[in-house]
N, C-alpha and C positions, 0 to 999 in steps of 0.2 A: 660524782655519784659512785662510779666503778671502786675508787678511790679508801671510800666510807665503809663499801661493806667489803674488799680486802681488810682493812683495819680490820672490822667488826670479825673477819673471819679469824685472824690472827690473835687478837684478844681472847675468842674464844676458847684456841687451840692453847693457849699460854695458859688459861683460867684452868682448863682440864688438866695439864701438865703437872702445873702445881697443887692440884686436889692430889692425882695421882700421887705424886711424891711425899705428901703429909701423910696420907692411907698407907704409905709401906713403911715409913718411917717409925708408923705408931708399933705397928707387926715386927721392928727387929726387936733380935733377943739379947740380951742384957748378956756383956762379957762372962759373968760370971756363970749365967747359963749355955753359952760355948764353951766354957771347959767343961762345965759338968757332962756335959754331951760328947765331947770330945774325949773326957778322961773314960765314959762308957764306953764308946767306940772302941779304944785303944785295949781295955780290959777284957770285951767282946771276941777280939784277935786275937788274943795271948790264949783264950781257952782254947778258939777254935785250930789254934795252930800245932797245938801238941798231940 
């Protein structure tokens, strides 16, 4: 019995892990929207630095 609901705990924690991981996955940004951020970033610095 102890047995079954370790598993069932496990399962559970596996089930959440992988929800987690599809939820951030959908949230990353697209290569070409890091450079565009990144090419801002860099041009940001060149004003402020002069």
């Amino acid at each position: 019995m102890v047995t079954y609901v370790c598993i069932g705990i496990v399962f559970l924690f596996a089930s959440i892990r992988i929800a987690l991981y599809y939820v951030r996955a959908k949230r990353t940004p697209e290569p070409r929207e890091l450079e565009q951020t990144l090419y801002t970033i860099l041009k940001q610095a060149r004003r402020d630095s002069r």
